[in-house]
C-alpha positions in Angstrom: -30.9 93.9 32.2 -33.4 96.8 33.1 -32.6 100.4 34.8 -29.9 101.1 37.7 -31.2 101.2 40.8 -30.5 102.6 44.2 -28.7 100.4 46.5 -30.6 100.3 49.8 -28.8 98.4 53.0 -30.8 95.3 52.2 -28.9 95.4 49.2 -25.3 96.0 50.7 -24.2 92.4 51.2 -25.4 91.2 48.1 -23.5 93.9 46.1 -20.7 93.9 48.1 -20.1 90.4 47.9 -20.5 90.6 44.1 -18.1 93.5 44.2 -15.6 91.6 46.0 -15.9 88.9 43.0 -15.6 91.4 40.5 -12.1 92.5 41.8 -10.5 89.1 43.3 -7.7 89.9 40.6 -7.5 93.4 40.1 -4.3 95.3 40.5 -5.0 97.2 43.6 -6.2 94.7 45.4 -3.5 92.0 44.9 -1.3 94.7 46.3 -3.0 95.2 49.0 -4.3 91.9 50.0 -1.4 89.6 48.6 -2.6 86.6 50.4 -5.2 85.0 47.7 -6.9 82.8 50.5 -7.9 85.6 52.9 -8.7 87.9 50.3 -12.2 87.0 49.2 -13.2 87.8 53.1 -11.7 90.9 53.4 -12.8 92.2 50.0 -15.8 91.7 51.0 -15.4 94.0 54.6 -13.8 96.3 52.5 -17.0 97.1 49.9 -19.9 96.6 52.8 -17.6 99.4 53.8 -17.1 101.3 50.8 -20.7 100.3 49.4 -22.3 102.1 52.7 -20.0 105.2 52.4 -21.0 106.1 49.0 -24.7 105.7 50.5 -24.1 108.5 52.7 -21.8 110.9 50.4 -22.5 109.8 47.2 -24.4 107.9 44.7 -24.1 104.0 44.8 -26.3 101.7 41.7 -26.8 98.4 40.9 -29.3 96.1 38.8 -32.4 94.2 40.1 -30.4 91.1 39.9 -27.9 92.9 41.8 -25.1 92.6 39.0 -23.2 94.4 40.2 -22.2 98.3 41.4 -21.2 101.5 40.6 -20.7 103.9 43.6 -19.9 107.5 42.4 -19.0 110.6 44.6 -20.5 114.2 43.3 -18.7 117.4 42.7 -17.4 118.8 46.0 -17.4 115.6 47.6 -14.9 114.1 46.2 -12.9 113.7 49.3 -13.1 111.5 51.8 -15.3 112.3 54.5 -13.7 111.2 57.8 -17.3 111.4 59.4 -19.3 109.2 57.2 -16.2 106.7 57.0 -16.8 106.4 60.4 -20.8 106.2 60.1 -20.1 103.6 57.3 -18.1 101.6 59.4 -14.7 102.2 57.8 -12.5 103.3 60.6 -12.3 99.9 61.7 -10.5 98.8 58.4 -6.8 98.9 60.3 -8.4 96.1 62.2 -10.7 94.3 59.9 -8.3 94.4 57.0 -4.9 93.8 58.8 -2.5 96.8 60.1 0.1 95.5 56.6 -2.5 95.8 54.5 -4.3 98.8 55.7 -0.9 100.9 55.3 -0.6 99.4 51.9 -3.8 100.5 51.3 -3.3 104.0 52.7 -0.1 105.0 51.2 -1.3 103.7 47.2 -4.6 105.7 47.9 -2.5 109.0 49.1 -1.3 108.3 45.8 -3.9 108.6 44.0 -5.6 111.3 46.1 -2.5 113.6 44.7 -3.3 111.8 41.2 -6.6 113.4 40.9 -6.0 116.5 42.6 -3.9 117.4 39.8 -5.7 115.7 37.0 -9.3 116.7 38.7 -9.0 120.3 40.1 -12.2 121.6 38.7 -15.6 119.8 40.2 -16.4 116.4 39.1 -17.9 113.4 38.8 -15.9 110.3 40.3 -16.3 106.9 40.1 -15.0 105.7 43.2 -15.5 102.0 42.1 -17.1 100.2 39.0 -17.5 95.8 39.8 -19.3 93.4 38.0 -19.8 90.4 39.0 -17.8 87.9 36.6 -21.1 85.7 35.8 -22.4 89.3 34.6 -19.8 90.3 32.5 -20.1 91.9 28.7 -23.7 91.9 29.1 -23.9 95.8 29.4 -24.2 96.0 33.3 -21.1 98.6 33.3 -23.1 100.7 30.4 -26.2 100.0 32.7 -24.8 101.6 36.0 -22.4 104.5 34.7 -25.1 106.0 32.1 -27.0 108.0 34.6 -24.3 109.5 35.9 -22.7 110.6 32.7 -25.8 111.7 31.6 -26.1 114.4 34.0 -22.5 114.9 33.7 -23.3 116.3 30.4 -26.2 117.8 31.4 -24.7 120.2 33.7 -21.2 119.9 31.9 -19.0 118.5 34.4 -16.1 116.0 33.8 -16.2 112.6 35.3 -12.6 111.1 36.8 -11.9 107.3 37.3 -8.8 105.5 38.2 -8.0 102.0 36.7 -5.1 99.4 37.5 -6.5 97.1 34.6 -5.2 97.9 31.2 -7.9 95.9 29.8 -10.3 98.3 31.0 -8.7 101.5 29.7 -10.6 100.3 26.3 -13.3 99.7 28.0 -14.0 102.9 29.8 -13.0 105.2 26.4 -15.9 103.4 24.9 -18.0 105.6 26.9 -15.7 108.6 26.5 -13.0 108.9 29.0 -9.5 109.2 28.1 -6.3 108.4 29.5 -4.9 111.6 31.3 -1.9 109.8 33.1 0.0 106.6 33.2 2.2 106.0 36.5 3.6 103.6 38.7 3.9 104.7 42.3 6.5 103.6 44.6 3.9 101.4 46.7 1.0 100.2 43.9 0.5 98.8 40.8 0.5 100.3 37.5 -2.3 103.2 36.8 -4.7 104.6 34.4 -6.0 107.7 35.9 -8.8 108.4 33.1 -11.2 111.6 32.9 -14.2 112.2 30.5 -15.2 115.9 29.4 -18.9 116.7 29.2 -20.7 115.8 25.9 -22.6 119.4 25.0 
């Protein structure tokens, strides 16, 4: 499988489209893009999207077969910057993703944006999004792109925050040492797993 890599823009419509595979069924997304024939297509606007803005604000990995990615944001930066959303294209998403489902969108991440500032007040690592693609899968790509991260996580002791619809995953992610700080239902969104990992001295 190799290292993780840096995703460059060559790189974004190849992990974005493999991205966009990796969550066809997850929670979140069925919410917001109900419609199983137009989602594929506007997965895939939404991760170019997200893909590029975690280029600019964060730190975005992926394989040399490009697997799959990991884009994380870094302590302080954990909130969205309007600025590079719009550098990263992202302030058309009303448009490209449909006024219904931009709103669903919005009001589940609001959500979630409360979530974490109670579970997450102190600075942090967070995983903004974690996809595989499926023909990847239990191979150790996940392993492959999160251990950096966590590593210097525990280097410079810092928690890392994630937020999971899939109760499959939840397993999955206290493998590598997270732990289930809330389960909720909002009014507007699916069931979640907001998850947060102490530093490992």
């Amino acid at each position: 499988m190799g290292e993780a890599v840096p995703v460059g823009e060559a790189d974004v419509p190849a992990v974005a489209a493999a991205a966009a595979r990796a969550f066809a069924e997850d929670g979140m997304f069925t919410f917001v893009f109900p419609d199983r024939s137009a989602r594929p297509a506007k997965l895939d606007r939404f991760f170019r999207g997200a893909v590029r803005y975690g280029r600019l604000a964060g730190t975005v990995v992926t394989t040399p077969q490009r697997a799959g990615v990991a884009i994380w944001l870094p302590p302080g930066h954990t909130t969205m910057s309007v600025a590079a959303m719009a550098r990263a294209g992202m302030l058309t998403f009303p448009v490209t993703l449909g006024p219904a489902a931009f709103r669903r969108f919005t009001a589940y991440t609001s959500w979630l944006d409360g979530q974490r500032r109670e579970l997450a007040p102190d600075p942090h690592w967070f995983l903004l999004a974690l996809g595989v693609d499926p023909v990847w899968q239990r191979r150790g790509v996940g392993r492959t792109l999160t251990a950096p991260t966590l590593a210097d996580a525990d280097e410079r002791g810092l928690p890392a925050y994630l937020e999971t619809t899939s109760e499959a995953n939840v397993a999955y992610y206290e493998r590598s040492g997270f732990g289930v700080a809330r389960e909720a239902v909002p009014d507007a969104g699916p069931r979640t797993w907001s998850m947060r990992r102490e530093p490992r001295r």
